[in-house]
C-alpha positions in Angstrom: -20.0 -9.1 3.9 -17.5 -6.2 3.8 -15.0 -6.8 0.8 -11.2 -5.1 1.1 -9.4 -4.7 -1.9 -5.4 -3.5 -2.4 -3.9 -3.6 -5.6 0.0 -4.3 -5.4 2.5 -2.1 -7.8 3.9 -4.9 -9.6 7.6 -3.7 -9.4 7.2 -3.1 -5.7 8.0 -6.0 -3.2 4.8 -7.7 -2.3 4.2 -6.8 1.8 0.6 -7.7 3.5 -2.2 -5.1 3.3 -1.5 -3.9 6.8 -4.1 -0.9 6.9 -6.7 -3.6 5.5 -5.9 -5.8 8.6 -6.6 -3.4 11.4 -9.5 -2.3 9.1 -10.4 -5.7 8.9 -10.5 -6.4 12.4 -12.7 -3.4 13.3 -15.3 -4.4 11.2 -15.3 -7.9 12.5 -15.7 -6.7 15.8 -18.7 -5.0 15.0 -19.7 -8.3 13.3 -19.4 -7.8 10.3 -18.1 -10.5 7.8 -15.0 -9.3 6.1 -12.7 -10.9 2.8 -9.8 -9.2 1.5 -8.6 -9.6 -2.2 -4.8 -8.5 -2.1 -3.7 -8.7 -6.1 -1.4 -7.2 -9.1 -2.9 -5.7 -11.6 -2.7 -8.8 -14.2 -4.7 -10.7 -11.8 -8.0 -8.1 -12.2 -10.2 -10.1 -14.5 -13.0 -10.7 -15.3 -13.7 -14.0 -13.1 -12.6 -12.1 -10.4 -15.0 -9.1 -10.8 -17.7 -11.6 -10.8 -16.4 -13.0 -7.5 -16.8 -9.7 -5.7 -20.0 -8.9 -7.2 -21.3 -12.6 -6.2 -20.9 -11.7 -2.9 -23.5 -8.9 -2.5 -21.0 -7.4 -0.6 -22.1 -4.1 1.6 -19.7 -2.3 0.0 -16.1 -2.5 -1.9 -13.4 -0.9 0.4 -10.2 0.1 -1.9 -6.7 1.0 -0.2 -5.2 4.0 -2.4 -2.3 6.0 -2.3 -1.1 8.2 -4.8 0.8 6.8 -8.3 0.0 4.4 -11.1 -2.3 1.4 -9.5 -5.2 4.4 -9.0 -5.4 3.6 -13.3 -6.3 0.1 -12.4 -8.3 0.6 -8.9 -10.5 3.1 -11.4 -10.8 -0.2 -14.1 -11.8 -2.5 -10.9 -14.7 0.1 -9.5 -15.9 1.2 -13.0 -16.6 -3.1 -13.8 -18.2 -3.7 -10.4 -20.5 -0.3 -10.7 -21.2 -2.3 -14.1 -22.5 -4.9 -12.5 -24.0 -4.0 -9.5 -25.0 -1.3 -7.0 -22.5 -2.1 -4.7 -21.5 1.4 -3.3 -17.5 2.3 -3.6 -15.3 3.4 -0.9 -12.3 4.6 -1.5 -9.4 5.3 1.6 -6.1 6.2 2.1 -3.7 8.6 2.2 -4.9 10.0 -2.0 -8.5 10.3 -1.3 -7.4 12.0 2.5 -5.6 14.6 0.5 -8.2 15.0 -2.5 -11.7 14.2 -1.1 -13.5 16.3 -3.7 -11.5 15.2 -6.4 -12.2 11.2 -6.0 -16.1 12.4 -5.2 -16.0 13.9 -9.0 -15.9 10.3 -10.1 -18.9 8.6 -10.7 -17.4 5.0 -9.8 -17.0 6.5 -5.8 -19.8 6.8 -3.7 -17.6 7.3 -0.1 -14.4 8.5 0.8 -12.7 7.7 4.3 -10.4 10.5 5.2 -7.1 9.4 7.4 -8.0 6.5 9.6 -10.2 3.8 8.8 -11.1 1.6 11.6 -13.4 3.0 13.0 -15.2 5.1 10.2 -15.5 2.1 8.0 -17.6 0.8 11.1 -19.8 3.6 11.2 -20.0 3.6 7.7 -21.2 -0.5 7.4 -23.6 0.9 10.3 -25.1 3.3 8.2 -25.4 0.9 5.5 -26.5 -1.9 7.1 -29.3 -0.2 9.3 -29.9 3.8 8.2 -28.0 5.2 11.5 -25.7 7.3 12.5 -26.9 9.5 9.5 -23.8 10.0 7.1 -23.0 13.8 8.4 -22.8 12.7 11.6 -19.8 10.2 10.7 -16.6 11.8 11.3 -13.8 11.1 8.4 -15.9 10.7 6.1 -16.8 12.2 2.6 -20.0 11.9 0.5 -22.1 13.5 -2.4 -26.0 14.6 -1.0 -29.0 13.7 -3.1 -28.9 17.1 -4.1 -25.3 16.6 -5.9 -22.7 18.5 -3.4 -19.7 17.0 -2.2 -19.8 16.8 1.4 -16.5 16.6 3.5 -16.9 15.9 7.5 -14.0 16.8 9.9 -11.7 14.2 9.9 -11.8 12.1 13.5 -9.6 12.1 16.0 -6.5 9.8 16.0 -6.1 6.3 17.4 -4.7 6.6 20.7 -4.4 3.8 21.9 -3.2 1.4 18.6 -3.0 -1.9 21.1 -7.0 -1.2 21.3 -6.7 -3.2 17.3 -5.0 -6.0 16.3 -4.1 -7.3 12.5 -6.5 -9.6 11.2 -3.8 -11.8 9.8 -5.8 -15.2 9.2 -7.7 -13.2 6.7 -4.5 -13.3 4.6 -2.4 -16.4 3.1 0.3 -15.3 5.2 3.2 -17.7 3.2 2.7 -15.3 0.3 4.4 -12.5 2.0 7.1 -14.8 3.7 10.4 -14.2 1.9 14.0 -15.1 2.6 15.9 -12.3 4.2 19.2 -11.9 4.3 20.2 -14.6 6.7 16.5 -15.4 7.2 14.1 -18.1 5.1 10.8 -16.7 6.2 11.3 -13.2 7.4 7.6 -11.2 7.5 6.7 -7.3 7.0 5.0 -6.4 10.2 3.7 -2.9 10.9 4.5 -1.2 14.8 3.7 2.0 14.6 2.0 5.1 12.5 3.8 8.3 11.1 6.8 10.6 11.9 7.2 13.0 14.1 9.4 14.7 11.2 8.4 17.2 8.2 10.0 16.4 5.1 8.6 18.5 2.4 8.3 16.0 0.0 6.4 13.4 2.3 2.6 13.2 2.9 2.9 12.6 6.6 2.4 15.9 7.3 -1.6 16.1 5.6 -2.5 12.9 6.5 -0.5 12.0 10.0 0.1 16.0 10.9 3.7 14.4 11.8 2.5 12.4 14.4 3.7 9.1 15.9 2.3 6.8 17.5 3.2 3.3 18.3 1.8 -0.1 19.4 3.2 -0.5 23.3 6.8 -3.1 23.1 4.9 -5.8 24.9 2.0 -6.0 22.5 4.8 -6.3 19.9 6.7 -8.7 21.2 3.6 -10.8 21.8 2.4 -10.4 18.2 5.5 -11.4 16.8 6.3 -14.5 19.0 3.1 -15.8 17.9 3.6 -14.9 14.5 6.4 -17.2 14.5 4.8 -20.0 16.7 2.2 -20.1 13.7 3.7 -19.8 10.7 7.9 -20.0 12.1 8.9 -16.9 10.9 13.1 -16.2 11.7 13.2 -12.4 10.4 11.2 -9.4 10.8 10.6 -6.2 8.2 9.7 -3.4 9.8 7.5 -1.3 7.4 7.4 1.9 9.6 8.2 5.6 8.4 10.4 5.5 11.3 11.1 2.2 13.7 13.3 4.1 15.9 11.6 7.7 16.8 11.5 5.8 20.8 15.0 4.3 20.7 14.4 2.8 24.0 10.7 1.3 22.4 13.0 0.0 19.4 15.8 -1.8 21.4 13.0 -3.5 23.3 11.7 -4.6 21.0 14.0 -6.2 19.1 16.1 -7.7 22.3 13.1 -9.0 23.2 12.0 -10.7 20.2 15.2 -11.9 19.0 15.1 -12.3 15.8 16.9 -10.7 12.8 15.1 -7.7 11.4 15.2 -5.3 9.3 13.9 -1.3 9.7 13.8 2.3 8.1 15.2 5.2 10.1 17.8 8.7 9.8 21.1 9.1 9.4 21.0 11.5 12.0 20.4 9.3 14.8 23.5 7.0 14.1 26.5 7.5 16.0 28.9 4.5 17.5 26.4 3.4 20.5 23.7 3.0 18.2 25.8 1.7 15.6 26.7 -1.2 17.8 23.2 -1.6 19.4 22.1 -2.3 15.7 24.9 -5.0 15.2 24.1 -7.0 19.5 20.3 -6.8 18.4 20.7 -8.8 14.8 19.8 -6.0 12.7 20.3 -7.2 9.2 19.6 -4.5 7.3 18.6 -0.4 7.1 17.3 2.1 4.8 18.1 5.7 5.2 16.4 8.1 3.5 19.2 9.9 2.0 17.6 12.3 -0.3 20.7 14.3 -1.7 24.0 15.3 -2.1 24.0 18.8 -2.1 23.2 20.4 1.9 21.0 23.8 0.1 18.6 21.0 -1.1 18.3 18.7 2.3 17.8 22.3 3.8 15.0 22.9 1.2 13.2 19.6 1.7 13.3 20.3 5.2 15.1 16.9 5.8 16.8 18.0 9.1 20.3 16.3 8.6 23.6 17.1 6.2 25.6 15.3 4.0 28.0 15.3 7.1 25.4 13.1 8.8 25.1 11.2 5.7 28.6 10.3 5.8 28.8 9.7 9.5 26.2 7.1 9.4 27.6 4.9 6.4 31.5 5.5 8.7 29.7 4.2 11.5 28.4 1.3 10.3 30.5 0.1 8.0 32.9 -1.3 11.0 30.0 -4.1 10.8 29.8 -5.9 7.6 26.6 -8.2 9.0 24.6 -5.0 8.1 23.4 -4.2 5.0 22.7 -0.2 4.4 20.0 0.8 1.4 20.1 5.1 0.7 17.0 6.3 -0.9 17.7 9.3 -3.5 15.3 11.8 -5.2 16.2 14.0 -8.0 14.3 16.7 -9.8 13.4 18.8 -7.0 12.1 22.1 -7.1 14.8 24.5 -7.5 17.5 21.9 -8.3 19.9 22.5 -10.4 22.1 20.1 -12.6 25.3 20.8 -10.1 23.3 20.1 -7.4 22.1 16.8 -9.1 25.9 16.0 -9.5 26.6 16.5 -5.6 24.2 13.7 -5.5 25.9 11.4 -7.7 29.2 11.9 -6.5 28.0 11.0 -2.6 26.5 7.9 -3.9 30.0 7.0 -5.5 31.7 8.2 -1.8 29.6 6.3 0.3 30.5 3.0 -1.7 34.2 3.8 -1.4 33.2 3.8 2.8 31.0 0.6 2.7 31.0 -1.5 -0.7 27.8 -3.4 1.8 25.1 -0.6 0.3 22.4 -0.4 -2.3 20.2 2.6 -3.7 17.0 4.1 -4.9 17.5 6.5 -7.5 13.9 8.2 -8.3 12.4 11.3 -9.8 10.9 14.0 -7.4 6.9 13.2 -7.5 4.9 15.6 -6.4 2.4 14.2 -3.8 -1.2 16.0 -2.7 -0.8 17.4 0.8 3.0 17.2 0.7 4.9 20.7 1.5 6.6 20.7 -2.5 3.4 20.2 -4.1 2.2 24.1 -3.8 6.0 25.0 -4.9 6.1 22.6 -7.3 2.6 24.4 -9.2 4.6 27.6 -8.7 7.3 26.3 -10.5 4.9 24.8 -13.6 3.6 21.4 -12.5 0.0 20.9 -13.4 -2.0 18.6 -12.5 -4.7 17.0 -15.3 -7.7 15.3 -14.5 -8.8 13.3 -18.1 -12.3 15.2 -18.2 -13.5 12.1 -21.1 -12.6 8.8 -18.9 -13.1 10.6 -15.4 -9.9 9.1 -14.5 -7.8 11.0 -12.5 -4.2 11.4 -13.1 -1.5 11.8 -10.8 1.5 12.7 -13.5 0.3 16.1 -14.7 3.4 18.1 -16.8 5.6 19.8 -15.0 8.0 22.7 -17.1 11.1 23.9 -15.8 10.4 22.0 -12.1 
């Protein structure tokens, strides 16, 4: 028995542990048993500690990225190390940008570094019956008997992602079925893996190296048809950085499929064709990741549009009122001044004056482990603390004159 364990933000809408899934399905190729425990924080009692340390599990796999759920996956590990020798594994895209860091802790025993499938195998393997011997497993860290923090080369990427499938009967898939839009049961599905792109804010470049790759259309479209012959799902979320890197891919996709859906791409791909393509394939809605108002600061982030494309995009399609556009902000970057913060502010109040159809995230630049902005944002007085009494390590840090 393997156990998997995410821990949802509780302001954040509640989509299926994907990377658990194809973990998930790995491992019970390799026959091993596998149980996932996808909760909010209020949900980590005591009852359900006891639960996880019932099941003599081979170890405790936790599914961390950076921000404020690592203060309760730290509460979760330290109570099950309390009860038990259950080794702790920690993966993700945090402990794939600070290995050493996470190894400091003396609730983590292993961490998997970018993809899990099949180190988590190798890892159960070693677990289970002695071999391979741990330095041999690619991707993965460890601390010797001797104390030192050992970090193998990461492995190779997936290349084919067809080769894994989602383990979705490990899930009460109705949990994450939600009405969308003109949709009662639309589902978050996943279809491909990072972005060819380099945004300097973004950890795709450390943990993907701003790579895509993608399930094939056909495996797609089989998933999703029986996706919906199981549980009648009428809508699709796309969770990818970026649905439409392979616009042909996309459009296939979603023709093919035929149900409403909605997806997260850039403003600079939209002109009228792909405007209208959106509207004859039942897009429903999109998010653009937007960033800011002022062109010196999408230059600096490395976005690779302008506010010109910004503008183009919401004139584009706003001749279609069935689609719904969401812009994604930040503020606070490196450099920025309170001018440039203004530019911001008056594009959101332009693009609504275009379509009146749009929502946005306004957020506060966070500085993210393996991102390009992280080294500048040290530079410019962000420091990172690590709570030396509680071990716990904080993502916040202070940050003067940013």
């Amino acid at each position: 028995m393997i156990v998997l364990i995410k821990i949802n933000h509780p302001h954040y809408t509640f989509h299926p542990p994907q990377g658990l899934l194809y973990i998930a399905d790995s491992l019970r190729k390799n026959g091993y048993e596998v149980r996932i425990f996808h909760i909010n924080p209020n949900e980590l009692t005591d009852s359900l500690i006891a639960e996880i340390v019932r099941l003599k599990p081979l170890y405790v796999g936790c599914s961390v990225f950076t921000g404020e759920m690592m203060r309760s996956y730290s509460r979760l590990c330290r109570k099950i190390k309390s009860s038990s020798q259950t080794p702790i594994v920690w993966g993700n895209a945090h402990p794939s940008m600070l290995p050493e860091d996470c190894l400091k802790e003396d609730y983590i025993d292993f961490v998997v570094i970018g993809e899990g499938e099949i180190t988590s195998v190798e890892l159960a393997n070693y677990l289970q019956n002695g071999t391979p011997q741990l330095k041999d497993i690619q991707g993965l860290g460890f601390t010797d008997n001797s104390g030192n923090i050992i970090i193998n080369p990461r492995k190779p990427f997936i290349q084919n992602l067809d080769d894994f499938k989602p383990a979705w009967d490990l899930i009460d898939v109705e949990k994450y079925l939600s009405p969308f839009h003109d949709s009662k049961k639309a589902l978050p599905i996943s279809t491909s893996r990072g972005c060819p792109f380099d945004c300097g804010f973004c950890y795709n470049r450390a943990f993907n190296y701003c790579k895509w790759r993608a399930h094939s259309a056909e495996y797609i479209v089989s998933l999703v048809k029986e996706l919906h012959q199981r549980y009648q799902i009428d809508g699709i979320i796309t969770t990818d950085d970026n649905f439409f890197v392979d616009k042909k891919r996309a459009f296939e996709i979603v023709e093919k499929v035929g149900l409403p859906y909605y997806c997260e791409t850039r403003a600079n791909y939209f002109d009228e064709d792909f405007a209208e393509a959106l509207h004859r394939t039942k897009c429903r809605a999109v998010l653009l990741g937007l960033e800011s108002g002022s062109d010196r600061i999408l230059k600096f982030i490395n976005k690779k549009i302008t506010v010109h494309d910004i503008i183009n995009a919401v004139s584009v399609v706003s001749k279609y009122s069935d689609i719904w556009i969401s812009g994604s902000f930040i503020v606070a970057f490196p450099t920025e001044t309170e001018e440039e913060c203004r530019e911001t502010m008056s594009l959101i109040v332009h693009l609504l004056d275009i379509k009146k159809e749009m929502g946005f995230t306004l957020g506060y630049f966070l500085p993210y482990p393996g991102s390009n902005l992280y080294h500048i944002a040290i530079e410019k007085g962000f420091t990172p603390q690590r709570e030396q009494k509680t071990g716990r390590i904080l993502i916040a840090g202070q940050a003067n004159r940013i």
